[in-house]
C-alpha positions as a Markdown table, in Angstrom:
| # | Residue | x | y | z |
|---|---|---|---|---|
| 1 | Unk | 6.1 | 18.3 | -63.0 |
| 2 | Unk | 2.8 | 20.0 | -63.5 |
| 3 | Unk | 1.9 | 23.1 | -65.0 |
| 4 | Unk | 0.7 | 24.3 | -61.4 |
| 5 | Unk | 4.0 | 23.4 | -59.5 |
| 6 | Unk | 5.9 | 25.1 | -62.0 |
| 7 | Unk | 3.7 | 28.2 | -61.6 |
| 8 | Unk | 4.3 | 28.0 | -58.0 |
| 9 | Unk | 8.0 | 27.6 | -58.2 |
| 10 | Unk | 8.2 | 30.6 | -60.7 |
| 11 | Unk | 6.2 | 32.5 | -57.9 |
| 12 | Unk | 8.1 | 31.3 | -55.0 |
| 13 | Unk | 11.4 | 32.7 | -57.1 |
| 14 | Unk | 9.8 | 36.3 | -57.0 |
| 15 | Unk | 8.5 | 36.9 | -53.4 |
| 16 | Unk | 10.9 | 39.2 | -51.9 |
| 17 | Unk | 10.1 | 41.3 | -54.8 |
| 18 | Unk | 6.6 | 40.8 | -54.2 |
| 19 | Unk | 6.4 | 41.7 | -50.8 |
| 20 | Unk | 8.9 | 44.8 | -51.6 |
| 21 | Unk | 6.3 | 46.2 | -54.2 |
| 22 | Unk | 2.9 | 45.1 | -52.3 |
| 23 | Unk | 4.6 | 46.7 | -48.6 |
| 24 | Unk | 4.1 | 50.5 | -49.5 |
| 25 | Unk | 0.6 | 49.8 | -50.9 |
| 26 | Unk | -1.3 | 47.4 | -48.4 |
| 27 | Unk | -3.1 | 48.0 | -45.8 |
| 28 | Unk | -1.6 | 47.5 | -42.7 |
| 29 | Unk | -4.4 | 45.6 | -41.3 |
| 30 | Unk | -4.4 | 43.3 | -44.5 |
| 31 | Unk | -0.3 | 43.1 | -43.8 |
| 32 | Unk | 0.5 | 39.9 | -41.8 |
| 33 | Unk | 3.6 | 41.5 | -40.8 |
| 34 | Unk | 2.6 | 44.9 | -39.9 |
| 35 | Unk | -0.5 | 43.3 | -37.7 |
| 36 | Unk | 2.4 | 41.1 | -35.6 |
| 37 | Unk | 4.0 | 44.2 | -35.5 |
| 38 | Unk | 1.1 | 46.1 | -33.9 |
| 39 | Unk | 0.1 | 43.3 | -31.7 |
| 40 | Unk | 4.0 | 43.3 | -30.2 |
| 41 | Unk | 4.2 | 47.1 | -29.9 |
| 42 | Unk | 5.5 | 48.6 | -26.2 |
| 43 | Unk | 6.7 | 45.3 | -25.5 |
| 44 | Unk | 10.1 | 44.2 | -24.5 |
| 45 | Unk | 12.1 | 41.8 | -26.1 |
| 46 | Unk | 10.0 | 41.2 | -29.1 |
| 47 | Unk | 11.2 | 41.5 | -32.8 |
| 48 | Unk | 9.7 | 44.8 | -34.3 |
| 49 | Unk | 10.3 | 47.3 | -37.1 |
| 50 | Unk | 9.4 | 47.7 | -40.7 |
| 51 | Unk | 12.6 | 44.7 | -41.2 |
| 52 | Unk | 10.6 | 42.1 | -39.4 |
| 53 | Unk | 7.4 | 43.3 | -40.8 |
| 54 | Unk | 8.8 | 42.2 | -44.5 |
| 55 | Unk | 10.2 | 39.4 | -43.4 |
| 56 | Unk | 7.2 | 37.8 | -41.7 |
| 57 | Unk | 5.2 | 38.8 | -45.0 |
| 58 | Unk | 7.7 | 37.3 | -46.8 |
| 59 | Unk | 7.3 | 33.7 | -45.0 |
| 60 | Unk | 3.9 | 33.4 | -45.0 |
| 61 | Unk | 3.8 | 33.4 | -48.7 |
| 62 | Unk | 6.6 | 31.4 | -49.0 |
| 63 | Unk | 5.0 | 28.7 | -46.3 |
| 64 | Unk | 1.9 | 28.9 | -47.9 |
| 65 | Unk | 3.8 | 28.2 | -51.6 |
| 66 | Unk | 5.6 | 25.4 | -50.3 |
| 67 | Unk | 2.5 | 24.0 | -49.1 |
| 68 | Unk | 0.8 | 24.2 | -52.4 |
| 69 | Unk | 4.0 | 23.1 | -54.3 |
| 70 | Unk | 4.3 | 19.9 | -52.5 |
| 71 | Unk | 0.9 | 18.6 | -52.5 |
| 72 | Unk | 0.7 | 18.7 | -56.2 |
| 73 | Unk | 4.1 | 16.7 | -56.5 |
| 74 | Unk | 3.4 | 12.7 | -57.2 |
| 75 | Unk | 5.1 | 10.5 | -55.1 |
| 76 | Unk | 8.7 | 9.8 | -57.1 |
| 77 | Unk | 8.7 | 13.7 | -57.3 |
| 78 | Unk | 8.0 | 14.5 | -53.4 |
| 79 | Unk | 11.0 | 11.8 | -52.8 |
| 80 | Unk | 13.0 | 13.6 | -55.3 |
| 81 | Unk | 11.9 | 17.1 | -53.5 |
| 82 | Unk | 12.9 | 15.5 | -49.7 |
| 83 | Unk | 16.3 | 14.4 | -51.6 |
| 84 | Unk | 17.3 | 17.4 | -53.1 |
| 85 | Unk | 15.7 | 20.6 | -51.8 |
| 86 | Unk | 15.6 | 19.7 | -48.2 |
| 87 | Unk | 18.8 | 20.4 | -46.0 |
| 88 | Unk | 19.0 | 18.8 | -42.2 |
| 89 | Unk | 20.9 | 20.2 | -39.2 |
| 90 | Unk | 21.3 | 17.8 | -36.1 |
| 91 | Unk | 19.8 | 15.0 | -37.4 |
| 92 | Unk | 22.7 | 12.8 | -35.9 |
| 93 | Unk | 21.6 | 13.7 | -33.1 |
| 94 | Unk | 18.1 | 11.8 | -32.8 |
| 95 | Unk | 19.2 | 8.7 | -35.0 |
| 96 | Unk | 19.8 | 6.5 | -32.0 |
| 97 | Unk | 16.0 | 7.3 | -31.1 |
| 98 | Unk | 14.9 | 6.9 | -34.3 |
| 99 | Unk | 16.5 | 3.8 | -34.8 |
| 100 | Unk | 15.8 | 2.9 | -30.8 |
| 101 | Unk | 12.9 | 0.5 | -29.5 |
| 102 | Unk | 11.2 | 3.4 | -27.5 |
| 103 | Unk | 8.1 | 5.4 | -29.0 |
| 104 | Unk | 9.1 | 8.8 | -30.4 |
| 105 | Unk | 7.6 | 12.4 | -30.3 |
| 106 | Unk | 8.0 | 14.9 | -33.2 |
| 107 | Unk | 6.9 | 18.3 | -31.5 |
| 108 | Unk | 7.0 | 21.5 | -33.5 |
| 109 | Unk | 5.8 | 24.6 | -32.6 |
| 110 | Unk | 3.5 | 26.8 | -35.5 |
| 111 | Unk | 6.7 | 28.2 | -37.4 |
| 112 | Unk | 7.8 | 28.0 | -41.0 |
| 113 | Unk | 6.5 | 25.1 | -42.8 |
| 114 | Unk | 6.0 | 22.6 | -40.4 |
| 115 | Unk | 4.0 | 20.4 | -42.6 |
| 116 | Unk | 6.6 | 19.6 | -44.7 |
| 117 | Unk | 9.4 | 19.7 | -41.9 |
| 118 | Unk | 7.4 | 16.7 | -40.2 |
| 119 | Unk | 7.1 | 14.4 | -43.6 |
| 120 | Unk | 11.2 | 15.6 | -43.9 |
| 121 | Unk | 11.6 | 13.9 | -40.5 |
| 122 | Unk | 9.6 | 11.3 | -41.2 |
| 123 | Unk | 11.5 | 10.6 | -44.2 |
| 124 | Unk | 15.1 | 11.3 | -42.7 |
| 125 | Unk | 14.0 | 8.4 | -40.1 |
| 126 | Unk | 13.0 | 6.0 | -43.3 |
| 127 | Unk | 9.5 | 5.2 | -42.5 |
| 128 | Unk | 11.0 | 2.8 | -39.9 |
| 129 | Unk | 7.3 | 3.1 | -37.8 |
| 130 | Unk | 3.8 | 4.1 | -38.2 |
| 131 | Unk | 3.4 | 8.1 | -37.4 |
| 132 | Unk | 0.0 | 9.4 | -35.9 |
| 133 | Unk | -1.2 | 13.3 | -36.1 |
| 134 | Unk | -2.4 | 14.7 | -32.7 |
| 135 | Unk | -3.0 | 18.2 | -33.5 |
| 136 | Unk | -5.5 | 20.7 | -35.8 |
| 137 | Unk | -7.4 | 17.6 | -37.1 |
| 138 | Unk | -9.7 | 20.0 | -39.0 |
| 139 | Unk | -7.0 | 22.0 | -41.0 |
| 140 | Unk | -3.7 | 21.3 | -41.5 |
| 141 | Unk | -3.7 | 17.4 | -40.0 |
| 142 | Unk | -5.4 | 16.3 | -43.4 |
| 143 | Unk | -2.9 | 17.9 | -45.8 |
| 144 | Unk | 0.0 | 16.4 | -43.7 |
| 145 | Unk | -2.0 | 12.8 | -44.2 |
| 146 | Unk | -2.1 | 13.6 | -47.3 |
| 147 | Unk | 1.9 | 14.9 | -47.8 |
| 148 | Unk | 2.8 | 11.3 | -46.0 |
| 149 | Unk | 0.5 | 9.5 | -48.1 |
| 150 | Unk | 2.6 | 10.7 | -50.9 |
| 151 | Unk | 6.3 | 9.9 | -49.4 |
| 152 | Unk | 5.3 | 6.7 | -48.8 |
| 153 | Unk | 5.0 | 7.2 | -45.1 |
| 154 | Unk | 2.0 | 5.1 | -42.9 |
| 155 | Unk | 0.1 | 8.0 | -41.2 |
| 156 | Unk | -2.8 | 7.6 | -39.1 |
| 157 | Unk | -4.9 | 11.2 | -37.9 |
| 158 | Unk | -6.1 | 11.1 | -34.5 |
| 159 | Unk | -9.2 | 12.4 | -33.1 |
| 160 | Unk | -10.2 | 15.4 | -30.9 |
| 161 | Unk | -10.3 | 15.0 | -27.2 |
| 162 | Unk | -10.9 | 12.1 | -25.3 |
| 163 | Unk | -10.5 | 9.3 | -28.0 |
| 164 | Unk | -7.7 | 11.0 | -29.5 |
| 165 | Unk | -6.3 | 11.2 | -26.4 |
| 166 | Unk | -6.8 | 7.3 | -25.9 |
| 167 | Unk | -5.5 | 6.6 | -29.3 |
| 168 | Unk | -2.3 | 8.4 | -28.6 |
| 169 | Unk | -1.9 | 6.8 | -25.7 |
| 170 | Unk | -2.1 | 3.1 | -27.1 |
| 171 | Unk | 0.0 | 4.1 | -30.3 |
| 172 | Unk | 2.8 | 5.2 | -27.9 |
| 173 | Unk | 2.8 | 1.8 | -26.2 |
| 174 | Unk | 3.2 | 0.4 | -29.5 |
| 175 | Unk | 6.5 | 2.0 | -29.9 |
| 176 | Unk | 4.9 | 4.4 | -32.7 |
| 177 | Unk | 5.6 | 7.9 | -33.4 |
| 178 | Unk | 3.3 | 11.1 | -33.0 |
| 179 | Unk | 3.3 | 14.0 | -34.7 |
| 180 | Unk | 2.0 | 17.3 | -32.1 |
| 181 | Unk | 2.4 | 21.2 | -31.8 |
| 182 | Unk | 2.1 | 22.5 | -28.1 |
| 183 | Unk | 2.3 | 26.0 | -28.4 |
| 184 | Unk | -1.7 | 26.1 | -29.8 |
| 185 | Unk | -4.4 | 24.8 | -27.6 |
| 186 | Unk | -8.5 | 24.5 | -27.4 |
| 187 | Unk | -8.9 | 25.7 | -23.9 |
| 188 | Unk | -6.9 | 27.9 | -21.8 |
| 189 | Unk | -7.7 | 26.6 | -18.5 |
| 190 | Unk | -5.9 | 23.4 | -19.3 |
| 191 | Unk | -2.4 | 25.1 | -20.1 |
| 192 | Unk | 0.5 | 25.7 | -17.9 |
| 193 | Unk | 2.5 | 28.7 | -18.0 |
| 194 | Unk | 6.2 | 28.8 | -19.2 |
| 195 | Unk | 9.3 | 31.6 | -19.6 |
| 196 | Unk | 9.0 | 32.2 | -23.2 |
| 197 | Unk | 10.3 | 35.6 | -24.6 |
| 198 | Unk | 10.8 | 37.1 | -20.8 |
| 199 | Unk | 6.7 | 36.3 | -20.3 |
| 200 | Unk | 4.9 | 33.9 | -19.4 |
| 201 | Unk | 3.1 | 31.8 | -22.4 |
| 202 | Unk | 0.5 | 29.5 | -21.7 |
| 203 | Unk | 0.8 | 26.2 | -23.5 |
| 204 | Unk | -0.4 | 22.8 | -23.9 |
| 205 | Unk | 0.9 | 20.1 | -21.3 |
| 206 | Unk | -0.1 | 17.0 | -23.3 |
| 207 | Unk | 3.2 | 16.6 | -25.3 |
| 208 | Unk | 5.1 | 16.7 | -21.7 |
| 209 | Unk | 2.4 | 14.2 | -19.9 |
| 210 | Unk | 2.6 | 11.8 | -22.9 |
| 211 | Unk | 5.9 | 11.5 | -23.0 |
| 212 | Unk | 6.0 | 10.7 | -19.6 |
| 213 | Unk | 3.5 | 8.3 | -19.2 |
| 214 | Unk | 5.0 | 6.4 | -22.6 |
| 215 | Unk | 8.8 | 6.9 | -22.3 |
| 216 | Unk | 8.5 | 8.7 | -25.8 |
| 217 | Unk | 11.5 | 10.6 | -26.2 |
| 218 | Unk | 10.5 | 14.1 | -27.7 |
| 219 | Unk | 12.0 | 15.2 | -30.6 |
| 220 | Unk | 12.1 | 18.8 | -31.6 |
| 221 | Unk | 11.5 | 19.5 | -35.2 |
| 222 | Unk | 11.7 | 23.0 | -36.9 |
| 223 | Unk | 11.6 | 23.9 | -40.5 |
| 224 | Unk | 12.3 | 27.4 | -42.1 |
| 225 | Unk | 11.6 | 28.1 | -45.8 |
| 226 | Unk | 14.6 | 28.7 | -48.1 |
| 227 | Unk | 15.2 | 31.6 | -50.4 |
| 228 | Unk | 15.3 | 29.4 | -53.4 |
| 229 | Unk | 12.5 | 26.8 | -53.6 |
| 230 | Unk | 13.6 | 24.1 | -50.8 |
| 231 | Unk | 13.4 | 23.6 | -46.8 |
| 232 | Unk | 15.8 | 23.9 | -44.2 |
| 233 | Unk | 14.7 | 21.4 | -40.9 |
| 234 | Unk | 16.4 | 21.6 | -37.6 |
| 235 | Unk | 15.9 | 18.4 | -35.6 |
| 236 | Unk | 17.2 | 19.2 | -32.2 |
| 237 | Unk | 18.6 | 17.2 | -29.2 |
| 238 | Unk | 15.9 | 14.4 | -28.1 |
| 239 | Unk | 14.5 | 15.0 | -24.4 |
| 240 | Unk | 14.4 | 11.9 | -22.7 |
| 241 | Unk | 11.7 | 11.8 | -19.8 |
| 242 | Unk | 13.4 | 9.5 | -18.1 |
| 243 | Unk | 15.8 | 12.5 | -16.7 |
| 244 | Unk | 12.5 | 13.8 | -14.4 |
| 245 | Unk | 12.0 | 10.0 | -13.1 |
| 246 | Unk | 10.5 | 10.4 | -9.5 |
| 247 | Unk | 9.3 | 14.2 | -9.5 |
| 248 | Unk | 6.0 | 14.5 | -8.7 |
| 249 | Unk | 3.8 | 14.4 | -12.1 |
| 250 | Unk | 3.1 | 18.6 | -12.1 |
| 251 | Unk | 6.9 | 19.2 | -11.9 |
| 252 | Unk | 7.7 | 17.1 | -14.0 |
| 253 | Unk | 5.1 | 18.0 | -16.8 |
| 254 | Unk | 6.6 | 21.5 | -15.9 |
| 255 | Unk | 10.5 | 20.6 | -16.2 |
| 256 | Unk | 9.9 | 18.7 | -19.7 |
| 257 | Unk | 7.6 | 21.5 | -21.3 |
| 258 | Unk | 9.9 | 23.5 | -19.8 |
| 259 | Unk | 12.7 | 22.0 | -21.4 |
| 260 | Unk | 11.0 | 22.0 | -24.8 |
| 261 | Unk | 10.1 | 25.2 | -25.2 |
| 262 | Unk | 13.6 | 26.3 | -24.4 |
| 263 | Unk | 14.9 | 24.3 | -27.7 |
| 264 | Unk | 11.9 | 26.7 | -29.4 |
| 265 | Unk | 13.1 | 29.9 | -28.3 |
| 266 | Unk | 16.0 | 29.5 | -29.2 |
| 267 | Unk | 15.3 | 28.1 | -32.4 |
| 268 | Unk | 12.5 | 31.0 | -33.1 |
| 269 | Unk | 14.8 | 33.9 | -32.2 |
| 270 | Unk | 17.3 | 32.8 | -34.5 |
| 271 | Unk | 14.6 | 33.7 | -37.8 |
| 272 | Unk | 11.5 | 35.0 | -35.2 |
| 273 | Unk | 9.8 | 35.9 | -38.6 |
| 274 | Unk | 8.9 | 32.3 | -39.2 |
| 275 | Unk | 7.1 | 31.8 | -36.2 |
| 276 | Unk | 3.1 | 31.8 | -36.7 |
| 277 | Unk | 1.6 | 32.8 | -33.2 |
| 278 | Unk | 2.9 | 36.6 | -33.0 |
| 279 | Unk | -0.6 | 38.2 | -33.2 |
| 280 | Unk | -1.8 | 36.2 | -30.8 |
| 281 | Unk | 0.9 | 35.8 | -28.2 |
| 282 | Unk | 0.0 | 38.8 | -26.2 |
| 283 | Unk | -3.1 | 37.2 | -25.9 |
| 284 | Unk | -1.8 | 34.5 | -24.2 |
| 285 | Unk | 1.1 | 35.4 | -22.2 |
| 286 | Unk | 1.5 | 37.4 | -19.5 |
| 287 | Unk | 4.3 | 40.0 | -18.5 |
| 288 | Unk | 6.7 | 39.4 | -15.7 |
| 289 | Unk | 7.7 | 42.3 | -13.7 |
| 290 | Unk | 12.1 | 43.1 | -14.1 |
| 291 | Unk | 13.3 | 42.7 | -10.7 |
| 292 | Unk | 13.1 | 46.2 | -8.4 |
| 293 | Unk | 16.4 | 47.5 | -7.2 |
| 294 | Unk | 16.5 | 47.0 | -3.3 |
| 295 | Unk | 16.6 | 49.6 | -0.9 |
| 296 | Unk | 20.3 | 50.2 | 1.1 |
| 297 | Unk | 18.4 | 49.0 | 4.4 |
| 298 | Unk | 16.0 | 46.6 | 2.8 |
| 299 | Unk | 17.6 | 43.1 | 4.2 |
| 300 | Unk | 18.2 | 45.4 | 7.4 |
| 301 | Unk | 14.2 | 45.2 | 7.3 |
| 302 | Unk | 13.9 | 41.9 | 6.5 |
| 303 | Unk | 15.7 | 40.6 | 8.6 |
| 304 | Unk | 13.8 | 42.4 | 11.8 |
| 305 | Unk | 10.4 | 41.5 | 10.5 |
| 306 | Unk | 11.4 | 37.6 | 10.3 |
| 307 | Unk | 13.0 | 38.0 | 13.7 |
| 308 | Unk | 10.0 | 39.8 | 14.8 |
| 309 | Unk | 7.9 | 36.8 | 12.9 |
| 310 | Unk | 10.1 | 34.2 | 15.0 |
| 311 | Unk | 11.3 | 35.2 | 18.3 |
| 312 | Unk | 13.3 | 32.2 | 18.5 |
| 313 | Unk | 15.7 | 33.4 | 16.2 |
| 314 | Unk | 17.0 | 35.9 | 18.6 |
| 315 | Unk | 17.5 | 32.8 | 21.2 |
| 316 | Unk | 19.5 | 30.9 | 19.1 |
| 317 | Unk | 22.0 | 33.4 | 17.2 |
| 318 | Unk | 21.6 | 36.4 | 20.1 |
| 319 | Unk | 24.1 | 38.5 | 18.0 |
| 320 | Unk | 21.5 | 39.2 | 15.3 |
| 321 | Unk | 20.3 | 41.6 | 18.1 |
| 322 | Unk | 22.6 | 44.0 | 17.4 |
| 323 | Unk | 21.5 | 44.3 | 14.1 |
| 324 | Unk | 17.9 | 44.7 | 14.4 |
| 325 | Unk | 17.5 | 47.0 | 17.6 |
């Protein structure tokens, strides 16, 4: 190992202490934590408090570390790393799609260190097909490239838009796997709104209308960063698109995203901190109004107005009369 990758493992050793003495010194707009905190403040159902603040400080570093660490590791040494510092929960559950003849999507949203919980995937699943990145092509797709480059893993990055969106497509129908994160997007008028957190989050449809129009199952992949140098990836239950077979195509790019981004709530509120879209997510969601307590006489007055709305009513049952005079 390096000299670098042992600095960086030294360092990743001493973060909570790091973040413990930097906390009562930084300013809170330079304080990744404290500006999520901000952003999230007055509204409901949203981690909060000087806790969460820490704690989201204390991942990005750690992300960010682990992101460093890795790509300075040779290839035997990456191996080694997937071997012995990454742990796996539910990965029995996806090895009959991994090891199936339909084409596969590894979906993750921006939380923990997704980078490396992909080329742990890809590596869990042996290499078995050729993997293509369909998201961030200008950041974070090239370092990925560049982690399955060095596990030994064929990787192909797409491009933006409409080629990209072409190339996806044929790789699918080739039975490949792609790699794609839908909770960022480009531009907002091409998202679809979801529950997410009791609002509504807008997010991207494309991992939902892909899988559709391939078969791909969709995998979920999370990864959270350990306290001691290592990875901890969650592969949840496959979604198989076949379950919203004749829908129309809106509903059923609904139901599936849907679907997915349940499996990411629940994943995100079990360690929230991990999860990179905070400052942004009022931004980008909307709130959704509890529901009102009704009136004693309100279905009294609906009723009357939809008798009043349809006379016919009255004809047919004549007993609602006596409720509505």
């Amino acid at each position: 190992m390096g000299v670098a990758a042992t600095v960086i493992a030294k360092a990743y050793g001493a973060v909570d202490m790091a973040v413990a003495a930097a906390t009562p010194f930084a300013q809170k707009r330079f304080h990744q934590g404290w500006r999520a905190c901000q952003a999230l403040s007055g509204m409901r159902d949203t981690p909060s408090g000087p806790y969460f603040a820490r704690a989201l400080l204390a991942s990005r570093w750690r992300c960010a570390l682990l992101l460093r660490y890795a790509l300075r590791l040779t290839r035997p040494q990456l191996r080694t790393f997937l071997e012995d510092r990454v742990t796996y929960e539910g990965a029995a559950y996806a090895q009959h799609v991994f090891n199936g003849t339909r084409p596969v999507i590894l979906a993750a949203p921006h939380y923990g260190p997704a980078p490396i919980g992909f080329v742990a995937a890809a590596h869990r699943m042996s290499g078995r097909r050729t993997l293509n990145l369909f998201y961030d092509t200008q950041h974070l797709a090239p370092q990925i490239a560049l982690l399955f480059e060095r596990g030994g893993i064929d990787a192909t990055t797409l491009l933006d838009g409409l080629p990209g969106v072409l190339a996806a497509s044929r790789a699918l129908s080739r039975n490949e796997f792609l790699v794609m994160m839908p909770d960022a997007f480009d531009d907002i008028t091409q998202t679809l709104a979801l529950p997410f957190y009791g609002r509504m989050l807008r997010v991207a449809p494309g991992t939902a209308f892909f899988a559709l129009r391939t078969s791909a199952w969709i995998v979920p992949v999370m990864a959270t960063p350990a306290r001691q140098l290592g990875v901890h990836v969650t592969i949840g239950r496959p979604i198989d698109p076949l379950r919203f077979a004749g829908l129309e195509e809106p509903q059923a790019i609904f139901l599936l995203s849907r679907a997915l981004f349940t499996t990411f709530e629940r994943e995100i509120r079990r360690a929230p901190e991990h999860w990179y879209n905070w400052e942004t997510f009022p931004r980008v969601s909307t709130c959704v109004a509890p529901p009102g307590r009704l009136d004693d006489d309100a279905p009294l007055r609906l009723l009357r107005d939809k008798c009043e709305a349809s006379p016919y009513l009255l004809q047919d049952v004549p007993e609602l009369e006596i409720l509505v005079r």
